[in-house]
C-alpha positions in Angstrom: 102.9 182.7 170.5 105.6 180.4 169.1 106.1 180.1 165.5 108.3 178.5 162.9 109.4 180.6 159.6 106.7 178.5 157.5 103.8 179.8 159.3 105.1 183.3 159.2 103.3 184.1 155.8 100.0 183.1 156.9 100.3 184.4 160.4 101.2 187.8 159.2 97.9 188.0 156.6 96.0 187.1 159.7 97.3 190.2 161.9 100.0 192.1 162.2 101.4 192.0 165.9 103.2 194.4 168.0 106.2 192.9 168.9 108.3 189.8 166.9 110.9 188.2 168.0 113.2 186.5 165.6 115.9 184.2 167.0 118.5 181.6 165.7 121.5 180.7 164.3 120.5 180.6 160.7 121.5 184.1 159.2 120.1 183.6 156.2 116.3 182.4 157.5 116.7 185.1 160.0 117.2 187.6 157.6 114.1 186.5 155.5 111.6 186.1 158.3 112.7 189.4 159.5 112.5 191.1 155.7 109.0 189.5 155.6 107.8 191.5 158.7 109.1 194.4 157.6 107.6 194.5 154.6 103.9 193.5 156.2 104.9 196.9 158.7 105.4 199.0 155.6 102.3 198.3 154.0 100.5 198.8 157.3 101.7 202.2 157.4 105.3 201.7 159.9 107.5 203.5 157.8 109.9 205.6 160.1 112.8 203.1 161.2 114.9 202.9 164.3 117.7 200.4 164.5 119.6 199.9 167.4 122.6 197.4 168.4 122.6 196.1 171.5 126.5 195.8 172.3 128.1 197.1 175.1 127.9 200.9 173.3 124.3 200.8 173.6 122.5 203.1 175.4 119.3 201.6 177.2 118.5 204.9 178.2 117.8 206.3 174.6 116.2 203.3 173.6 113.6 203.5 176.8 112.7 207.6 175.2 112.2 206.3 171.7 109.7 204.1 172.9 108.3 206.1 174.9 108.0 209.1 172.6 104.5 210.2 171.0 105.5 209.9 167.1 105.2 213.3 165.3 102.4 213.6 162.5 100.6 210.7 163.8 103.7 208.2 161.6 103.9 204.9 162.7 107.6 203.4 164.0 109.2 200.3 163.1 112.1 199.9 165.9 114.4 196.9 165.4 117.0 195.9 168.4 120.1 193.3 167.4 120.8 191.3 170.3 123.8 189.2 168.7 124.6 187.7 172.2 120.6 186.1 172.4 120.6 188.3 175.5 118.7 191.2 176.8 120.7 191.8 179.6 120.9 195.6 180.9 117.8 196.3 178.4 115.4 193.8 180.0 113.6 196.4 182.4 112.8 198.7 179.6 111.6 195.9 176.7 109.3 194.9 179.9 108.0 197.9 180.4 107.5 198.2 176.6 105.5 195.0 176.7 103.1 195.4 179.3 101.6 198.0 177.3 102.2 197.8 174.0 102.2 201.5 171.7 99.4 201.1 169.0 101.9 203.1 166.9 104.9 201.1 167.3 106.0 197.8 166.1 109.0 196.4 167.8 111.0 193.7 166.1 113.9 192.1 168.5 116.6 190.2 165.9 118.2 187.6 168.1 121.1 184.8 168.0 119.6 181.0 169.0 118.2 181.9 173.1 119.1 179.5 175.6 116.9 177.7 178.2 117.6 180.3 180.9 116.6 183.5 178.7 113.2 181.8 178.0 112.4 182.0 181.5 112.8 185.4 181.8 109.7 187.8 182.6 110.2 189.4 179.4 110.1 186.5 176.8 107.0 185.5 179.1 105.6 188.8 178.5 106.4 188.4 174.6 104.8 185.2 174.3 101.4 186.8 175.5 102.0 190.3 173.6 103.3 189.4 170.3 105.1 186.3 168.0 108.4 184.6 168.4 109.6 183.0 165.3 112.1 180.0 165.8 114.8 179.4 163.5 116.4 176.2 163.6 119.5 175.0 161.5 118.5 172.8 158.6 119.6 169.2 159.3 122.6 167.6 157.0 120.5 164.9 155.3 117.8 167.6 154.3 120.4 170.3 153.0 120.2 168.6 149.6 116.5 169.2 149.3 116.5 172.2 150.8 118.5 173.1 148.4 116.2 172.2 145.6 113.5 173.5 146.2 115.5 176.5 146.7 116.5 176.3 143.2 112.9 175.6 141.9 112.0 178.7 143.6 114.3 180.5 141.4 113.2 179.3 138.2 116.2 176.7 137.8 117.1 173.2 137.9 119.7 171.0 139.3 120.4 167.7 137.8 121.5 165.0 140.6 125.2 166.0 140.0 125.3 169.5 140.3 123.1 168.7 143.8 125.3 166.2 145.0 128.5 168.9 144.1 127.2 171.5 145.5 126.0 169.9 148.9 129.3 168.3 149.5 131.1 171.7 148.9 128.3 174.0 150.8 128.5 171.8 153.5 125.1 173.1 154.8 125.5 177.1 155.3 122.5 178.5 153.6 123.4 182.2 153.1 126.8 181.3 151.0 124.1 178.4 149.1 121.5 181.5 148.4 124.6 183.3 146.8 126.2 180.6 145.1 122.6 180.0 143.5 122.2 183.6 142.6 126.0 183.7 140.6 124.7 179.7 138.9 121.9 182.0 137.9 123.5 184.8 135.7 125.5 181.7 134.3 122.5 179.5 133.0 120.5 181.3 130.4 118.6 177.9 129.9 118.2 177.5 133.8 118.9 174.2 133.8 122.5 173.1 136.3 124.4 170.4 135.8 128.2 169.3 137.2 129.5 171.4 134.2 128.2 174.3 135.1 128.6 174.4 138.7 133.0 173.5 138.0 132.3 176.4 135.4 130.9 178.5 138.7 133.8 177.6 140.9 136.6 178.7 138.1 134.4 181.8 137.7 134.5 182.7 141.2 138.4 181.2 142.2 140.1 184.7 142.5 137.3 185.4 145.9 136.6 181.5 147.1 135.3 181.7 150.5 136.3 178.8 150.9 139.2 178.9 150.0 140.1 182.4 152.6 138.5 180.4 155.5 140.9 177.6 155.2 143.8 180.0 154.5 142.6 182.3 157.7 142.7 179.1 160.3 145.9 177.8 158.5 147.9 181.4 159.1 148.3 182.0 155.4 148.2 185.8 155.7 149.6 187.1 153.0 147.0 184.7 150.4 143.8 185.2 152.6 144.5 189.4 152.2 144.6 189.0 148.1 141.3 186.9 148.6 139.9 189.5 150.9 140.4 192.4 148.7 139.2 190.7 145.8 135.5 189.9 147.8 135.7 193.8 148.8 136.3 194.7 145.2 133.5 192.7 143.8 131.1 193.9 146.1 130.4 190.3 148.0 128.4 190.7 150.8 130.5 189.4 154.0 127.7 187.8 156.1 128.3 184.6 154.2 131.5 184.1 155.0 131.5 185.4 158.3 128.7 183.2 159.0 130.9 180.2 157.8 134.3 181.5 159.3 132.7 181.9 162.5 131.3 178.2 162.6 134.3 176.5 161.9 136.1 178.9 164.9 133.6 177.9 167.3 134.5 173.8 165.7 138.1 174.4 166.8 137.5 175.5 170.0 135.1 172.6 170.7 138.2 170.7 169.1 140.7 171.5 171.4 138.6 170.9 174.5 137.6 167.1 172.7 141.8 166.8 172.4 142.1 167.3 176.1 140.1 164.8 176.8 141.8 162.7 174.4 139.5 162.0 171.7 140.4 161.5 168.0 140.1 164.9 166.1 139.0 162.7 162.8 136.2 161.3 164.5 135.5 164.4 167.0 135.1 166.1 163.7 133.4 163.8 161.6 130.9 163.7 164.8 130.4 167.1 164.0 129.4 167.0 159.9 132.7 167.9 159.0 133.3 165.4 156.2 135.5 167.9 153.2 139.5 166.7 154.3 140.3 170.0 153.4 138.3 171.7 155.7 138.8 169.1 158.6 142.8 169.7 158.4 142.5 173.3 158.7 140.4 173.3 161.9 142.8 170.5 163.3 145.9 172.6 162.6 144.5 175.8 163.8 143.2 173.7 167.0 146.7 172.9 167.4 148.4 176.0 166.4 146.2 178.5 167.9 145.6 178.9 172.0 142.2 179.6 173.4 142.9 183.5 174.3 143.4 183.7 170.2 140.8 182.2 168.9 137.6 184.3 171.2 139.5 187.5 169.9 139.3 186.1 166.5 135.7 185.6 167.2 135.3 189.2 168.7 136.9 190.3 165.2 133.9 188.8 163.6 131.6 190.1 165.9 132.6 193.2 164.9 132.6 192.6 161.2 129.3 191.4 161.7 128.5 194.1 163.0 130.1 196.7 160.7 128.2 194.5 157.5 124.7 195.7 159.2 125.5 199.4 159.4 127.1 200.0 162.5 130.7 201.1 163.3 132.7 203.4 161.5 135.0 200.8 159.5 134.2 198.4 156.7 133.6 194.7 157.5 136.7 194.0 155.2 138.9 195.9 157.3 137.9 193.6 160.8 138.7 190.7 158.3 142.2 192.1 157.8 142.6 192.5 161.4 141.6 188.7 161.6 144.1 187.4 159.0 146.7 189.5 160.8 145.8 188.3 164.3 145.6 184.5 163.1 149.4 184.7 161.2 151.3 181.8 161.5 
């Protein structure tokens, strides 16, 4: 069965299925539909948690025993497997056999980047379809960010005058996680929970020293030594990475799609404006770096964020921050 993230709610107070699969490129609406399963597993008695990654470290073998094996003192498993690349590969002939039967004491929850057309034709998403849920995620369009972000808002207890939605769109530019953020530091600034312009320039000042904004455009224009200070800063205040990363690894993927549009001779202003990026700001750094950077550098900068991804969800020995340093480094001018 095929899902979106608003019937989630009401198809988990239905049932509880054995197997979920959450896919897309939204981090933020992946994270919640996943945190909403989870927490319809724990109160249905999956408590004991396995998490796997499935990289190139990953051993199918160990993942085929654990579903395999009978659970000790009758405890029900939750067992979570990360498939960043929206690919099974090597693991498809054990999440087959794991879905032709499904264990009554397991609920297995695959947490996938967007699939493409040829994965969904695989015997094993075929086999999902009939044994458990797939919940789509699908980026939110640009003309409904603004409401989105509303109602977001109302959710929270606060609202924005027209301004403050108008100023924060335009600087947000549609990433939800580093929205959800940005609402949660507007919140511990507005006792009265009301938002206008004021507040959200009073936001930005607040938060100048670690602007993610601000490092992305420094780490595709080479500014090394200024995207470090900012780094450190985010690691010192505790920021979670995933927004940034999330953000940083869009507008890498924009400049490669750049350079390939500059081959074939079209305007980077309009290639870019095609491609809702409106902030000048933004649109000169992803010009330069398209310019500056080759091809090689730029998927090793995006391996680099893999692996802070990565490292941010509890795998790897090293911080995210660290990877991120490795990034500034690699992208020096």
């Amino acid at each position: 069965m095929k899902i979106n993230p608003g019937q989630l709610a009401q198809a988990l107070e239905k049932s509880l299925a054995p197997v979920y699969l959450v896919s897309g490129d939204e981090p933020l609406l992946v994270q919640e539909a996943c945190d909403q399963i989870r927490a319809r597993a724990r109160d249905a008695g999956f408590n004991d948690r396995q998490v796997y990654h499935a990289d190139q470290h990953l051993n199918w073998g160990s993942v085929r025993d654990e579903l395999g094996a009978m659970s000790l003192f009758a405890e029900r498993r939750r067992i979570e497997i990360h498939l960043p690349s929206g690919k099974l590969g090597d693991g498809r002939d054990v999440i087959e056999q794991a879905l032709l039967e499904p264990a009554d004491d397991i609920l297995l929850l695959l947490i996938s980047a967007r699939l493409d057309a040829a994965e969904t034709k695989r015997k094993w998403y075929k086999q999902l379809q009939k044994a458990g849920v797939h919940v789509t995620v699908w980026p939110i369009d640009n003309d409904k960010f603004g409401g989105w972000l509303q109602q977001r808002a109302r959710s929270r207890g606060l609202t924005l005058t027209q301004g403050a939605l108008n100023l924060l769109a335009e600087r947000l530019e549609g990433n939800l996680l580093a929205a959800s953020q940005e609402l949660d530091r507007l919140e511990l600034l507005t006792p009265d929970k009301t938002i206008n312009e004021d507040v959200v320039e009073e936001a930005v000042q607040y938060s100048a020293r670690f602007n993610i904004f601000e490092v992305i455009t420094d780490l595709l224009a080479g500014n090394a030594s200024h995207a470090q200070k900012v780094i450190t800063s985010l690691r010192q205040e505790g920021e979670n990475p995933l927004g940034l990363l999330a953000m940083l690894v869009r507008d890498l993927n924009v400049t490669l799609e750049l350079q390939q549009a500059m081959k074939k001779r079209e305007v980077p202003g309009t290639f870019l404006k095609k491609n809702g990026v409106f902030q000048p700001q933004r649109a000169r750094a992803i010009e330069q770096a398209a310019r500056r950077l080759n091809t090689a550098r730029l998927h090793q900068a995006l391996n680099l964020c893999s692996d802070a991804d990565r490292a941010a969800k509890g795998f790897g020995d090293l911080p995210p921050w660290h990877h991120l340093s490795d990034l500034a480094a690699l992208l020096r001018q």
